[in-house]
C-alpha angles and dihedrals in degrees: 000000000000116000100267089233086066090060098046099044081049091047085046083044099061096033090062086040101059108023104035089156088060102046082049102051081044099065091030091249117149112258112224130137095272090047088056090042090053092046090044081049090050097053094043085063101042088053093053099053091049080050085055103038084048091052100037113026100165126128086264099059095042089052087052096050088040084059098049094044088051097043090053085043092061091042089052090053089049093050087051093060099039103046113038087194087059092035099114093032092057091048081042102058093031096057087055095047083052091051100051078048092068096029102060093068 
């Protein structure tokens, strides 16, 4: 059976993939076209690291992914408190970043 936080970073990923708008209206950020290019980025990225995590699911691969998801967790936290606009976005994405951190064991 798959980790159950690769399911749930793929699920985040295609979320943010198809329905940017959404994702948007749900954490109060503005919705323009750079707001939807940086959510369709974010869930690239999130999908390719559940496409790395599936093919190679060693100790290695899982302390990689728990590095990037902490580094964009600290520069979610530091958008929060930088941009009010993208205030809830930024806890938002952070605290889900926190959580696949503990979650990847």
């Amino acid at each position: 059976m798959p980790d159950p936080s690769l399911l749930l970073r793929a699920a985040w990923a295609l979320a943010l993939l198809a329905a940017p708008d959404r994702v948007l209206h749900a954490v109060d950020a503005p919705v323009t076209p750079s707001g939807r290019r940086v959510v369709r980025i974010l869930g690239a990225r999130h999908l390719g690291q559940a496409a790395a995590l599936a093919l190679r699911p060693g100790a290695r691969t899982r302390r990689w992914s728990r590095r990037i998801d902490e580094a964009h967790g600290a520069s979610m936290v530091m958008l929060a408190a930088s941009s009010p606009s993208y205030r809830r976005a930024g806890l938002t994405s952070s605290a889900l970043a926190a959580t696949l951190v503990a979650s990847a064991g």
